[in-house]
C-alpha positions in Angstrom: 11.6 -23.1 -10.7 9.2 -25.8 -11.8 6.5 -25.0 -13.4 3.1 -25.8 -11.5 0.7 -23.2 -13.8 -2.2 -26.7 -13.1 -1.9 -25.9 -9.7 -3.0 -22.3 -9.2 -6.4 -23.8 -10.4 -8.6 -20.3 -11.2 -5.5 -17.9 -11.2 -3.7 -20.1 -14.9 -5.4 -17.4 -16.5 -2.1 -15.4 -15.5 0.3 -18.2 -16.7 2.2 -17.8 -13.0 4.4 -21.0 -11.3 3.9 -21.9 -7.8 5.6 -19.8 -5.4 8.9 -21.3 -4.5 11.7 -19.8 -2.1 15.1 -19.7 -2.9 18.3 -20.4 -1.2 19.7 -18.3 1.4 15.8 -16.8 2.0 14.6 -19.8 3.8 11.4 -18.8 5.9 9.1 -16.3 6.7 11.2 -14.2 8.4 14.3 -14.2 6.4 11.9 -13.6 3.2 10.6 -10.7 5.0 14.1 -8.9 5.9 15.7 -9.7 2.7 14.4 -6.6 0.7 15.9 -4.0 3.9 19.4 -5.3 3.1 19.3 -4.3 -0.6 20.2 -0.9 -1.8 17.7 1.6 -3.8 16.5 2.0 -7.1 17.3 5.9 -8.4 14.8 7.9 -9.6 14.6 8.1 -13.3 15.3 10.8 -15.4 12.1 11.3 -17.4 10.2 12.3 -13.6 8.7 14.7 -12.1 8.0 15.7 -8.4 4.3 16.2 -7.3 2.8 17.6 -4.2 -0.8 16.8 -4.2 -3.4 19.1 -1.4 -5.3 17.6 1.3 -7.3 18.5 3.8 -7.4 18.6 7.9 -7.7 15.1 9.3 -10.7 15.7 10.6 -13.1 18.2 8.3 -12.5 19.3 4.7 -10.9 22.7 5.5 -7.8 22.9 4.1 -4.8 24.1 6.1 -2.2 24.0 3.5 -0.7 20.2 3.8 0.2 18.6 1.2 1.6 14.5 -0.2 4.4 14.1 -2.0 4.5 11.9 -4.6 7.0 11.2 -7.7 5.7 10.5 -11.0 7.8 8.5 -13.8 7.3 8.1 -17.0 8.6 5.1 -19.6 10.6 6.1 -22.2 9.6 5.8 -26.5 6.1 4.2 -25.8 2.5 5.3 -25.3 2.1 4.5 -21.9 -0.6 1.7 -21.1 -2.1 3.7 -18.4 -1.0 4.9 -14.6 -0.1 2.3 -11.3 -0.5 4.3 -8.3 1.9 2.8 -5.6 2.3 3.0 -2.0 4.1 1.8 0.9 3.2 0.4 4.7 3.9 1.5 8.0 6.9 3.0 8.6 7.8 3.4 5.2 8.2 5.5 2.3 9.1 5.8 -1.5 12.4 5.3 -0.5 11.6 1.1 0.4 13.2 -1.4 -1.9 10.4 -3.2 -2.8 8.2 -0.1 -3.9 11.0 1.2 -6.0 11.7 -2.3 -7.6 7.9 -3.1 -8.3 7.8 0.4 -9.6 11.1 -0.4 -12.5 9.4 -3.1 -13.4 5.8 -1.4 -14.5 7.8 1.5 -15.6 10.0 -0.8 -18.1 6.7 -2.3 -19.2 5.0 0.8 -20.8 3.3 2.0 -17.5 3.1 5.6 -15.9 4.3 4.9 -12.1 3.1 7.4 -9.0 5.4 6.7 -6.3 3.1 8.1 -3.2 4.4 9.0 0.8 1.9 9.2 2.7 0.8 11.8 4.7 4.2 12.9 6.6 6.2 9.7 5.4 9.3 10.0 4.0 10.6 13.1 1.9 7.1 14.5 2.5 7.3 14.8 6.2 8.3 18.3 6.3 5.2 19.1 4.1 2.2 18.2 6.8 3.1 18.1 10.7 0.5 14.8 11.2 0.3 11.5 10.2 -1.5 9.2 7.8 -3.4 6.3 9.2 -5.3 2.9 8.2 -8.2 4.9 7.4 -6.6 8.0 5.5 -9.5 7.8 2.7 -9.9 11.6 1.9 -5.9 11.3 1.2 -6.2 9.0 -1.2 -9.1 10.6 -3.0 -7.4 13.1 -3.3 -4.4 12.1 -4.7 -6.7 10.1 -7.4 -8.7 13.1 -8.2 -5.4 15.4 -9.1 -3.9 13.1 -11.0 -7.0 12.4 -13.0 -7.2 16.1 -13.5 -3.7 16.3 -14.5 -3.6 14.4 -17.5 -7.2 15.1 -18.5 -5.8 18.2 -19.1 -2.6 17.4 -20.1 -3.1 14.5 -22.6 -1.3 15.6 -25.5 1.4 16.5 -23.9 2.1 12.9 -21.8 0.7 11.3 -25.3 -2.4 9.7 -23.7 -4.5 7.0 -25.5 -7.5 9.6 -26.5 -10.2 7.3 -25.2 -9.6 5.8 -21.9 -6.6 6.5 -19.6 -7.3 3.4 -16.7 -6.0 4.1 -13.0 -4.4 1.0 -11.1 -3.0 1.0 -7.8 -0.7 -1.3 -5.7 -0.6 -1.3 -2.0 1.9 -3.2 -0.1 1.3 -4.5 3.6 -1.1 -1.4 5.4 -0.6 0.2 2.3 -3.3 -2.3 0.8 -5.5 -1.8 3.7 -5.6 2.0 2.9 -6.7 1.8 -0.9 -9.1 -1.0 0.3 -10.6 1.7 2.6 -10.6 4.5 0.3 -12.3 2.4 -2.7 -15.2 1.5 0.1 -15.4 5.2 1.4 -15.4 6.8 -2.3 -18.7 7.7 -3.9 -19.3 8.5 -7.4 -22.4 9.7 -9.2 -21.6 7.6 -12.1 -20.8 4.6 -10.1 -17.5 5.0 -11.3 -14.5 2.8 -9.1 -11.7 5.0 -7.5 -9.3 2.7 -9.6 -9.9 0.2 -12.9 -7.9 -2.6 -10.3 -6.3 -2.7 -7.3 -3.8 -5.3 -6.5 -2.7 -5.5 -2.5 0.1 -7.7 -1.3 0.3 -8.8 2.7 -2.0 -6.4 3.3 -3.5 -6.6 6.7 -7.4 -7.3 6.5 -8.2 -6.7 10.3 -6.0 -4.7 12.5 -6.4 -6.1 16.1 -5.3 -9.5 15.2 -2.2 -8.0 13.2 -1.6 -6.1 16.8 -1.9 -9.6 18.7 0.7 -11.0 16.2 3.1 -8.1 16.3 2.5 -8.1 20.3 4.3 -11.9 20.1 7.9 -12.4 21.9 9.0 -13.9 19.2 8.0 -10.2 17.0 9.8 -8.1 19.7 12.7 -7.0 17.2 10.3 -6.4 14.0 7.9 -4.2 17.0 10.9 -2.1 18.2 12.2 -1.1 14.6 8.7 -0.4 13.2 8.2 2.0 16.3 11.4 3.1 16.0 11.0 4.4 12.6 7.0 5.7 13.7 8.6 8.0 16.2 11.6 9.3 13.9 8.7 9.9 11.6 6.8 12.0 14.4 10.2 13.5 15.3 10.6 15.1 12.0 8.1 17.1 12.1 8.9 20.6 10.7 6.5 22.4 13.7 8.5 20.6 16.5 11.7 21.9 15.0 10.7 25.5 15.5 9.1 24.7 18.8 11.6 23.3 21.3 9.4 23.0 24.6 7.0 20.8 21.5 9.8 19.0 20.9 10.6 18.0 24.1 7.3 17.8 25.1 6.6 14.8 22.2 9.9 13.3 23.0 8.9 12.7 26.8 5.5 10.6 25.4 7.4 9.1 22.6 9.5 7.3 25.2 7.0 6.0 27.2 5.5 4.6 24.1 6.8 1.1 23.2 4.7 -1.1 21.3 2.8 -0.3 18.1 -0.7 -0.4 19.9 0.7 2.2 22.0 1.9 4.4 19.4 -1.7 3.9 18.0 -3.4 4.6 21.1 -2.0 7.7 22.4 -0.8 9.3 18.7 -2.8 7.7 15.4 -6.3 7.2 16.7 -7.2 10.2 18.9 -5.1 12.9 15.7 -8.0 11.0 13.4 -11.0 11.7 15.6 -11.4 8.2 17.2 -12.2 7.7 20.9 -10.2 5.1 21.8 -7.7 2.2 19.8 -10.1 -0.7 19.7 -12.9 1.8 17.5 -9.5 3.2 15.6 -8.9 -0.7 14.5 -12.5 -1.6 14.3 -13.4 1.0 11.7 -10.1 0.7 10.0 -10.1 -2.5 9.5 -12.1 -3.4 6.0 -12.8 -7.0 6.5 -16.1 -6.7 7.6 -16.9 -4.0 4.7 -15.6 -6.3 2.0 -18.1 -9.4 3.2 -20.7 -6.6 2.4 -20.3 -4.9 0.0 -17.7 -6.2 -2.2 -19.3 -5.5 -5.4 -18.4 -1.6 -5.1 -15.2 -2.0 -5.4 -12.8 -2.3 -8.4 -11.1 -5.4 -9.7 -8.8 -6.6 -6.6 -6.2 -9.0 -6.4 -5.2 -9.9 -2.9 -2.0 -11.7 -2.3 -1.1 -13.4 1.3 1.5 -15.8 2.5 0.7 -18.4 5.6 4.1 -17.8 7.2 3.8 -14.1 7.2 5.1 -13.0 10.5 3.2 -9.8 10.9 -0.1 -10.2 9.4 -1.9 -13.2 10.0 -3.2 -15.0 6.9 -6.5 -16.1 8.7 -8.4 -13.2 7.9 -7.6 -13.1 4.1 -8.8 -16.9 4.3 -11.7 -15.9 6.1 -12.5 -13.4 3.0 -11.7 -15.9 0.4 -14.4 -18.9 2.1 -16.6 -15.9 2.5 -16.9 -14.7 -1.3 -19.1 -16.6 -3.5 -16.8 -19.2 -5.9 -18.5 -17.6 -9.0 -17.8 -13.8 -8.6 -14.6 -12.5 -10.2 -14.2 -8.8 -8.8 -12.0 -9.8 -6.3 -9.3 -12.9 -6.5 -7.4 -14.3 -3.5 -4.0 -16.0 -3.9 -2.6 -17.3 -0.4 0.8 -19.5 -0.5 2.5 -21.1 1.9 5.8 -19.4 2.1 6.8 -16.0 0.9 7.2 -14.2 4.4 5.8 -10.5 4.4 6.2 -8.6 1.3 9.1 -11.2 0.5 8.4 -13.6 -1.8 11.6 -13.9 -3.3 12.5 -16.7 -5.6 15.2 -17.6 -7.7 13.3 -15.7 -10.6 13.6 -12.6 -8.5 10.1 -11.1 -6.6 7.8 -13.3 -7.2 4.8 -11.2 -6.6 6.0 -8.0 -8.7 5.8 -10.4 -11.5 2.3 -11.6 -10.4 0.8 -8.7 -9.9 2.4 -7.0 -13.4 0.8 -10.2 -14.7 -2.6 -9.5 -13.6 -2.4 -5.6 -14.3 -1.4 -6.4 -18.3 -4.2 -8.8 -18.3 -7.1 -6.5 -16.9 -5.4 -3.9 -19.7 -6.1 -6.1 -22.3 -9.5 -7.6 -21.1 -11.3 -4.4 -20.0 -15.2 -5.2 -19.7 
């Protein structure tokens, strides 16, 4: 790979090349697919298995649900802090690409939280509904225990005394929820949900990314994301007791065929929203970000033009939107590099990116 470090004009700073695909992942689409064709990473041994409270979708009783999450540590080193990690839709802990980006902070001296969302993968039989674009309270959560945790349990994780700094990663809608949750939280101390926040093809406005999906030419990357939503939803620990339930789902599961659908009659009215268009509208944290941008953390937002599920338009849109001179929140959009691909012959491309920019926030705290 060249070197082209002139190039990325205000990101040298990171010392990155250009972007470049690599032989046989040629496109957007065969960058995108490349990562479910690989086996996974194994859990560590130096982990541990955490199942972090939360309340009822829609007030702040708690009804005994519960995220699981998986926490690993690095081995001989003070760790440099903790990346919270999460996945998009229709994924889990188990995806390829969360597990690799997670080895590769791991092997660099960082604590990793590995998080499924609420009833995703392992963690489905712990809570009978399911996260959403807009699962804020979730994620506060999940920050809140873990600060807790090693507040209190400093020595023992050998903690730097002084300042302990929270990142997180979200890849695809994964993004979209910590975008949410850093808007939504509120702090008396003015204090960010996370020191950074670095999100990669994450969607910025959900009724276009429906549009796209909606395409012909998306029909096989619609039917196994819906696929995998209903599996999800068929998991479900309450359905498994309940047979007339179960059957009862599985008759309006099969009527359901496109994500919108799945949306419509499942995600927005179990969140409290009256219809799909006010689900995307208010889950969708474009217009937020124009706003009020300077409440949220450090961001780094990473997009590719020939991403076949979420257009790139939108993260343009943001990028002529911000002012030139303001540095909370950077914008890196290539050409090619597919959805969540970017695979190169250097290996993933953005891992290395993004591990670049978390070191260098570590190292430059304001």
């Amino acid at each position: 790979m060249r070197s082209n470090i002139n190039k990325l004009g205000e990101f040298s700073f990171l010392k990155i090349e250009k972007f470049v695909e690599v032989f046989p992942w040629i496109g957007g689409d065969l960058q995108t697919i490349r990562d479910s064709l690989c086996f996974n990473f194994k859990l560590t041994a130096n982990s541990e298995k955490v199942f972090i409270p939360v309340n009822n979708n829609c007030s702040d009783d708690y009804i005994k649900d519960y995220l699981l999450g998986f926490l690993e540590f690095p081995n001989n080193c003070i760790p440099k802090g903790l990346v919270i990690i999460t996945h998009g839709l229709g994924g889990s802990t188990k995806r390829f690409g969360l597990r690799r980006i997670s080895k590769k902070l791991l092997d660099e001296g960082y604590i990793v939280f590995k998080l499924n969302l609420r009833g995703a993968g392992s963690g489905r039989y712990l809570s009978n509904s399911n996260y959403c674009a807009k699962c804020s309270k979730d994620i506060i959560s999940v920050v809140a225990y873990l600060r807790n945790k090693f507040e209190e349990e400093k020595e023992n994780y050998k903690l730097n005394a002084e300042y302990f700094p929270i990142f997180a990663i979200g890849l695809s809608l994964g993004g979209t929820i910590f975008l949410n949750a850093c808007i939504d939280y509120k702090s008396n101390n003015k204090k960010k949900l996370f020191d950074g926040l670095a999100c990669v093809s994450s969607p910025l406005d959900l009724l276009s990314c429906s549009k796209c999906i909606d395409k012909p030419r998306n029909f096989i990357y619609q039917k196994w994301l819906i696929n995998r939503l209903k599996s999800q939803v068929l998991r479900s620990q309450d359905n498994n007791k309940d047979l007339f339930a179960r059957n009862t789902i599985k008759r309006k599961l099969k009527k359901i065929k496109t994500i919108r659908e799945f949306d419509d009659k499942l995600t927005a009215p179990s969140w409290g929203y009256k219809s799909v268009n006010d689900y995307y509208q208010d889950a969708s944290p474009l217009r937020k970000i124009k706003t009020c941008y300077e409440h949220l953390p450090s961001c780094f937002l990473i997009h590719s033009k020939d991403d076949p599920w979420v257009p790139y338009k939108s993260t343009m849109e943001l990028k002529k939107v911000l002012s030139k001179n303001q540095k909370k929140i950077l914008i890196l959009i290539t050409d090619k590099g597919g959805h969540n691909g970017f695979h190169s012959s250097k290996g993933c491309w953005s891992d290395h990116v993004v591990s670049q920019w978390i070191n260098y926030k570590i190292n430059n705290f304001d």
